[in-house]
N, C-alpha and C positions, 0 to 999 in steps of 0.2 A: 359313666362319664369319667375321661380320664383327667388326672389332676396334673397343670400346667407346674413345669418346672419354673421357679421364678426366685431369683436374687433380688437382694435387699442391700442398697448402700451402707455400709457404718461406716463411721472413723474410729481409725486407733491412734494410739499416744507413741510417738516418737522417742526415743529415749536418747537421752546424751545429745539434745540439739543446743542446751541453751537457754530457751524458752516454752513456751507451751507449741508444740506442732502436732500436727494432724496427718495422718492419712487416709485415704478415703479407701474403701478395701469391697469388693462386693461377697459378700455373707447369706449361706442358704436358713431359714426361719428354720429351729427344730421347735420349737411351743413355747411357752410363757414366757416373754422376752429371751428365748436363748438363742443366739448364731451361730452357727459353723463357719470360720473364715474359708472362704476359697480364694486362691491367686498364689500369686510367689512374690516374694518379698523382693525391692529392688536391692542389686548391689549397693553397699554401702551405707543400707537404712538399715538400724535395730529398732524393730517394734516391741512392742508392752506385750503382744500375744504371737503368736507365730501362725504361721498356715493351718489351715485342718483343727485348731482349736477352737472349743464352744464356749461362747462367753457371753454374761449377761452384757443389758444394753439397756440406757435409757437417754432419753433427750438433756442435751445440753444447747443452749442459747448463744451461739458464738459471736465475736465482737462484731461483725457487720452488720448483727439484729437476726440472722439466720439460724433455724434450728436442725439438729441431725442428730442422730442412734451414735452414740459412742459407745464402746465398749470400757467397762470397768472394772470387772472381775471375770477369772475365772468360772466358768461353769461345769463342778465336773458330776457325772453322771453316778446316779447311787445305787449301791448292786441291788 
């Protein structure tokens, strides 16, 4: 059986906006909460993590009572 390709929404952290902002980023699962970001960054947005980076993720509770995978640390791989 073959194993379906399938993305995962996260948000990441916006830096130098201000206040707390989010973007929402679609992330392929590598195992124990780790993501690989896919996408490209838009003009003019600096994120907390960049393209093609693996990062841990856990649920955060955001102000309209909704919950999502944020990314919080780097995830890097051990030889």
């Amino acid at each position: 059986m073959q194993r379906v390709n399938v993305s995962t929404r996260i948000f990441i952290s916006l830096l130098n906006e201000g206040t707390d902002c989010w973007r929402p980023a679609n992330a392929k699962e590598r195992g124990e909460g780790v993501f690989e970001i896919l996408g490209i960054i838009p003009a003019g947005e600096e994120w907390q993590f960049a393209h093609g980076m693996r990062v841990r993720c856990r649920p955060k509770q955001f102000a309209d009572g909704s919950t999502a995978l944020v990314a919080y640390e780097s995830a890097v791989d051990q030889p």
